[in-house]
C-alpha positions in Angstrom: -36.8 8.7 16.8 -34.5 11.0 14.9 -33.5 9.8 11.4 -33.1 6.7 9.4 -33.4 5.6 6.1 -34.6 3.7 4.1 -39.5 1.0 1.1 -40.2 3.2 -0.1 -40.0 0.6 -0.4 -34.4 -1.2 0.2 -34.6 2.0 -1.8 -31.3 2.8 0.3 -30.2 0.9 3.2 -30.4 2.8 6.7 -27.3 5.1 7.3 -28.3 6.0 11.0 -30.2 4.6 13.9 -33.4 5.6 15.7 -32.1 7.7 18.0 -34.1 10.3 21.0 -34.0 13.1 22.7 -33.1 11.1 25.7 -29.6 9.2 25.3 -31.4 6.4 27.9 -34.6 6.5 26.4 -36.1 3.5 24.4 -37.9 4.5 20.9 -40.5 2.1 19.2 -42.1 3.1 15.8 -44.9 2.2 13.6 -45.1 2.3 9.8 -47.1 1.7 7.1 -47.0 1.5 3.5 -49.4 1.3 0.3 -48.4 1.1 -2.9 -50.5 2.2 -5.8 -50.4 2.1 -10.1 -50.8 5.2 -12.0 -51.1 5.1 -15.8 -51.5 8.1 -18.3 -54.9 8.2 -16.8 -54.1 9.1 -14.0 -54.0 6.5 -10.2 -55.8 3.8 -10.5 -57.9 1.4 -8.0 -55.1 -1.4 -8.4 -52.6 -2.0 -5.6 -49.3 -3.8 -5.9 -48.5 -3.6 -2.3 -49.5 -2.8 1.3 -47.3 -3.4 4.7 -46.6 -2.7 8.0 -43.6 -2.5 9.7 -42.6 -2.2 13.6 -39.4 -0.7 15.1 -37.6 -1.7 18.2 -34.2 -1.0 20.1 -32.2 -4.4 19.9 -33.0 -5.2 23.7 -37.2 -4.6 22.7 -39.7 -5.8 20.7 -43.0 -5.2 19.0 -45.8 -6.5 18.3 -48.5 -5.2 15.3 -51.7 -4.4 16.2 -53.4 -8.2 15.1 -50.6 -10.0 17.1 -49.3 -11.7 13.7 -45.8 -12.8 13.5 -43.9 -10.7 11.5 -42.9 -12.2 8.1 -39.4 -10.4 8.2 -37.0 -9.6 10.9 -33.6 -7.9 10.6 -31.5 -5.8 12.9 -30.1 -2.6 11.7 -27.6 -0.7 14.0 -29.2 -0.4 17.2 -32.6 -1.3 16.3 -34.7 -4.2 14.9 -36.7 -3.9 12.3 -39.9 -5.9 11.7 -42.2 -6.1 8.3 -45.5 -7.8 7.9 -46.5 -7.4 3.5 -49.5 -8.1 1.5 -48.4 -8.5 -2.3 -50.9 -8.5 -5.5 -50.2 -12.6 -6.7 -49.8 -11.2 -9.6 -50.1 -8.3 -12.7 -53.3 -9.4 -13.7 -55.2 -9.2 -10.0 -53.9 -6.9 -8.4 -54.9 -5.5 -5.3 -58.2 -4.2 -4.6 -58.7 -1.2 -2.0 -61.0 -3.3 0.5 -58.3 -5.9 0.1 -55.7 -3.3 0.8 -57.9 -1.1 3.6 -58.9 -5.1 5.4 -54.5 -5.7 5.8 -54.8 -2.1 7.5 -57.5 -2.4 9.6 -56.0 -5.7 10.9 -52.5 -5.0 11.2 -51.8 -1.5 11.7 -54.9 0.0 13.0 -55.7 0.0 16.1 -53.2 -1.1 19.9 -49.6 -1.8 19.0 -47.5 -3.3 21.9 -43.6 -2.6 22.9 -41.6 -4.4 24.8 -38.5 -2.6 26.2 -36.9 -6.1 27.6 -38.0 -5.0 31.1 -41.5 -3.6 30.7 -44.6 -3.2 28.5 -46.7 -0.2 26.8 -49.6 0.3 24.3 -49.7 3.0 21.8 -52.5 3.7 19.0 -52.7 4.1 15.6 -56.7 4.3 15.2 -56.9 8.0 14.9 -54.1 8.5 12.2 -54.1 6.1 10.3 -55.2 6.7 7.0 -56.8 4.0 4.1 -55.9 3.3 0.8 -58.0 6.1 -0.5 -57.0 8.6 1.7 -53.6 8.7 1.5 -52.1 11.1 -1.0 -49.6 10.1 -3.7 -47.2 11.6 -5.9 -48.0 11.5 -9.7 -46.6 12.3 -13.0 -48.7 14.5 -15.5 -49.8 12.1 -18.6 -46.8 13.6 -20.7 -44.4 12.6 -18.3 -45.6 8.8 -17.8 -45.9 8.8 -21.9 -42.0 9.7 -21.4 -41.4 6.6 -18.6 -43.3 4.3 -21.5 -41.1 4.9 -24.1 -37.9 5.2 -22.1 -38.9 1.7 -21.4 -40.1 0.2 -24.8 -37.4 2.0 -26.9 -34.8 1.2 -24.3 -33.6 5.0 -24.6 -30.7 6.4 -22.8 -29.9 9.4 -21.4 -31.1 12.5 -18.6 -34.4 13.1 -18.6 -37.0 15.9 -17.2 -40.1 14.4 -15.5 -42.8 16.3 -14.3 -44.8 16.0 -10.8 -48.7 16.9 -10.9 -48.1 18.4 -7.3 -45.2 19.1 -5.2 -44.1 16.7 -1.9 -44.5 19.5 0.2 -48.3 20.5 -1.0 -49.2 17.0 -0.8 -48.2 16.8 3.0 -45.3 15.1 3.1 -42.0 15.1 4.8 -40.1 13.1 2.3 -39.4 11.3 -0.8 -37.3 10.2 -3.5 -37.8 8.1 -6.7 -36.2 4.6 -7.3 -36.8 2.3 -10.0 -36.6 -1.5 -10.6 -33.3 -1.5 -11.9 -30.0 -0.2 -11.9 -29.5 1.6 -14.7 -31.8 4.6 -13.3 -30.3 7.2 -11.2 -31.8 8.0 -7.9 -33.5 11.7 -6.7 -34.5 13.1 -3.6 -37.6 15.7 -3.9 -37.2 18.9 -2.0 -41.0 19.9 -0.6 -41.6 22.7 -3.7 -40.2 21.6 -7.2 -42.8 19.6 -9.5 -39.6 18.9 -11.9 -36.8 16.6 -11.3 -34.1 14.7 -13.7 -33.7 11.2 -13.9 -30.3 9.8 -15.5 -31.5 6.2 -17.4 -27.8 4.3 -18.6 -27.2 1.3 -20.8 -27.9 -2.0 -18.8 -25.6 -4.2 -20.7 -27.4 -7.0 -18.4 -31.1 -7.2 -19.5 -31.8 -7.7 -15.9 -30.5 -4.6 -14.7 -32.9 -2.6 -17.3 -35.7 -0.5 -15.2 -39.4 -1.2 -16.0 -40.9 0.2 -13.3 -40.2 4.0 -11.8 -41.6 4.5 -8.2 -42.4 7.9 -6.0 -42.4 7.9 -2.9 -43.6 10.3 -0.4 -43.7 9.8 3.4 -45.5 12.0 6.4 -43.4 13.5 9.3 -43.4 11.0 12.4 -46.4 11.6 14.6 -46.0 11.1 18.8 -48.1 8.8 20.0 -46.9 7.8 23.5 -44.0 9.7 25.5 -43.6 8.5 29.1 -40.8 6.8 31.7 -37.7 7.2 29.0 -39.6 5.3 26.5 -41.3 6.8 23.2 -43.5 5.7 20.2 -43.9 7.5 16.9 -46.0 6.5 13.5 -45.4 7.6 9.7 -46.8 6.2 6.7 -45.7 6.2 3.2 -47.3 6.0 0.1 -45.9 4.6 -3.1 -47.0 4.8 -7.2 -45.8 2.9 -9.5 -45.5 3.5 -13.2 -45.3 1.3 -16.0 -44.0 -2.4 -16.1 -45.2 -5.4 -14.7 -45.6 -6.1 -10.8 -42.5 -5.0 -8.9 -40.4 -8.0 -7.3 -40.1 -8.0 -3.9 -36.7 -7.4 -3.8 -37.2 -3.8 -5.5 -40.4 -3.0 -3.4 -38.6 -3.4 -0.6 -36.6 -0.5 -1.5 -39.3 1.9 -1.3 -40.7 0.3 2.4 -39.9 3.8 4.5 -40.5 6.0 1.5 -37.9 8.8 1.5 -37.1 8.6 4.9 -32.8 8.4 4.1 -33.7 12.3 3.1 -35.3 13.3 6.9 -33.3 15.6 9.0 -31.7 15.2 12.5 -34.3 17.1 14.9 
């Protein structure tokens, strides 16, 4: 698989499809995602979200590691692309890590099976697959989410400077970007060594269209897991923090569901 994009969370719809090294070769892919709250405090033990997601060329199929049906199917270009989401019910139960780490352990850890239309293969996840508390995540100093709050209570306008606690790149990902819950906040990739970036917040004429809730997302270079007769199977995972607001709708949390992956590079 070569480059698509994306969540984290649709942070931005998928410009290219899974491609290989092999013009005849057929390429499958695991993902998962976990999304976590930070507050001037720092992260917290509260999840908003945790999901799994499968990727097939049009003529395949895959199947998660539990076997469940996937709640979401939708081609895109010359693949298919599956998703399977737990969601905190709601902003005062969020989700717990065991709750978060048990949606894991069933769904994503462990055998996942492709289907290539004409034959079958297993690949697995157990061995890279990291929990909840493992993963790292990108987070704003205390200053910076004290900015986010008031942007958001005072309904301020304007470009502002927000700063990172550590850098994508030092934190082991790949990629990443920002996105926010609505569309009056401009949109930033991170390269892998600048703890600064810039956000651009307009006036939402429509209430609805005012952001309460600013997302980073980082995601891990693609890890080979099986390579063999033309076919090929890679994993990722993203994680996600969310700032400020109440629970994300789906709709927006979907944008973030590949975390950063529109910014990954052609190999």
């Amino acid at each position: 698989m070569k480059t698509f994009s994306f969540l984290v969370a649709s942070t931005v719809a998928a410009t290219s499809a899974l491609v290989s090294t092999d013009a005849n070769a057929n390429s499958f892919g695991a993902i998962s995602n976990v999304v976590r709250y930070q507050t001037q405090s720092g992260l917290t033990n509260n999840y908003a979200r945790v999901a799994t997601q499968g990727l097939a060329p049009l003529a395949g199929s895959i199947s998660n590691v539990s076997g469940t049906a996937w709640a979401s199917t939708w081609n895109e270009g010359s693949r298919t692309n599956s998703g399977l989401t737990l969601v905190n019910p709601n902003v005062s139960q969020p989700l717990s890590e065991s709750e978060v780490d048990s949606f894991l352990n069933t769904h994503s850890r462990g055998l996942w099976t492709a289907n290539t239309g004409t034959s079958t293969f297993q690949f697995d996840t157990t061995s890279i697959l990291k929990s909840a508390a493992q993963r790292n995540y990108l987070t704003l100093t205390a200053s910076s989410v004290a900015l986010w709050e008031n942007i958001v209570a005072t309904n301020a306008v304007g470009t502002f400077t927000f700063e990172l606690t550590q850098s994508l790149g030092s934190l082991g990902f790949a990629w990443g970007n920002t996105s926010a819950n609505g569309s009056n906040v401009s949109f930033h990739f991170f390269d892998l060594v600048s703890t600064s970036f810039s956000l651009t917040v307009s006036a939402a004429t429509d209430p609805s269209q005012r952001a309460t809730q600013l997302f980073l997302a980082g995601s891990t270079a693609e890890s080979t897991l099986y390579s063999a007769n033309g076919n090929e199977a890679t994993y990722m995972e993203g994680s996600i923090t969310t700032i400020g607001g109440a629970v994300p709708a789906p709709g927006a949390i979907a944008l973030l569901g590949l975390a950063g992956l529109a910014g990954r590079r052609r190999r």
